[in-house]
C-alpha positions, 0 to 999 in steps of 0.5 A: 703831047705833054700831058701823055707823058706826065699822065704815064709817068703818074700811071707808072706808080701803080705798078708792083716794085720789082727788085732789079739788078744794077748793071755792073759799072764798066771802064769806059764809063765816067764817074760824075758827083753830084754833091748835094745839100742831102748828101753826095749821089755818084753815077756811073754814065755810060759813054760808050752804050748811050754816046749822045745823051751821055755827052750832053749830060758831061757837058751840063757837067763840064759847063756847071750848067747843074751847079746851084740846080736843084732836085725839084719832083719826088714821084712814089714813095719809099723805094719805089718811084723817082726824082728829078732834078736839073735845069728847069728849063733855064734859058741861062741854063738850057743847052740845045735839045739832043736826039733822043736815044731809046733804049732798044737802041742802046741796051739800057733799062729803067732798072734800080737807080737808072738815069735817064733823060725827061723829055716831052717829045722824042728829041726835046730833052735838055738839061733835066733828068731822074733818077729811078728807083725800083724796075720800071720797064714801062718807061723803056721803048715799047716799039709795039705801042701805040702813039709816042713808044719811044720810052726814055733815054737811059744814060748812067746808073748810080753808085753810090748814094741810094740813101740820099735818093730815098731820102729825097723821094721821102722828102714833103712835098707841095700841095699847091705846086705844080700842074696837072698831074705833077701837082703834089709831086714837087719837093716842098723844100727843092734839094739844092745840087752844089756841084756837078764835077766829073771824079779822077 
């Protein structure tokens, strides 16, 4: 089962960029601040559209499960791809898995600075997550395809700190690390997240 996944999230790379329109943020969504070693990244989580995997992402928050985590994988290049980053599977880390929440269920897109939730199965995702930049409509639930169509969940999209996104997707990365077809995806020098805090 892994190994489709990470073979379509390398497959997707090949598509043209398409410019995409960031949602407008909404009063019920919670601003979060990830104060980087690159730079401060904000994003705006939508509670109200993606309930579950936004509760989960909160408590990651509100626990400082993401505080000294890093953004490990850079996946494209210039302004098309994404990064990802989060708790690696840390057993000291990791919170119980959630269910999965696609996005026909939800409404949300795998558009220009989306976030959304890594996975291997459909309900396995914990504590890491990427953030897309560019249009990547393959990463959405595709009902109508064969296998595991369940796509990825979608839960917040960023607001401020695009330049600190690009930087990090532009960032070296490892010739040995990583495997299968993650190896050349790893930052040669991770992206240490110092804090994870919710903003007034």
């Amino acid at each position: 089962m892994i190994r489709p996944l990470l073979l379509l999230l390398a497959a997707l790379l090949a598509l043209s960029p398409a410019k995409a329109q960031t949602p407008p943020t909404a009063p019920t969504d919670i601003r979060v601040a990830l104060d980087t070693d690159a730079g401060r990244i904000v994003v705006a989580v939508h509670a109200d559209k993606a309930p579950v995997t936004a509760a989960n992402f909160l408590k990651y928050v509100d626990q400082k499960r993401f505080d000294g985590t890093v953004f490990y994988r850079g996946v494209g290049a210039a302004d098309y791809g994404f990064v990802q980053g989060g708790a690696q599977n840390d057993p000291k880390r990791i919170l119980p898995p959630i269910k999965h929440e696609p996005t026909t269920q939800t409404g949300l897109t795998h558009d220009d600075g989306a976030l959304s939730m890594a996975r291997y199965a459909p309900g396995s995702a914990t504590g890491d997550f990427f953030i897309v930049l560019g249009k990547m409509p393959a990463m959405d639930a595709q009902p109508d395809a064969p296998g595991d169509n369940q796509g990825f969940a979608v839960f917040a999209h960023l607001v401020e700190g695009m330049d600190v996104v690009k930087a990090i997707l532009a960032a070296p990365k490892s010739a040995t690390a990583g495997e299968g077809v993650m190896k050349g995806q790893m930052l040669a020098a991770p992206v240490k997240i110092r804090t994870a805090r919710r903003e007034p």
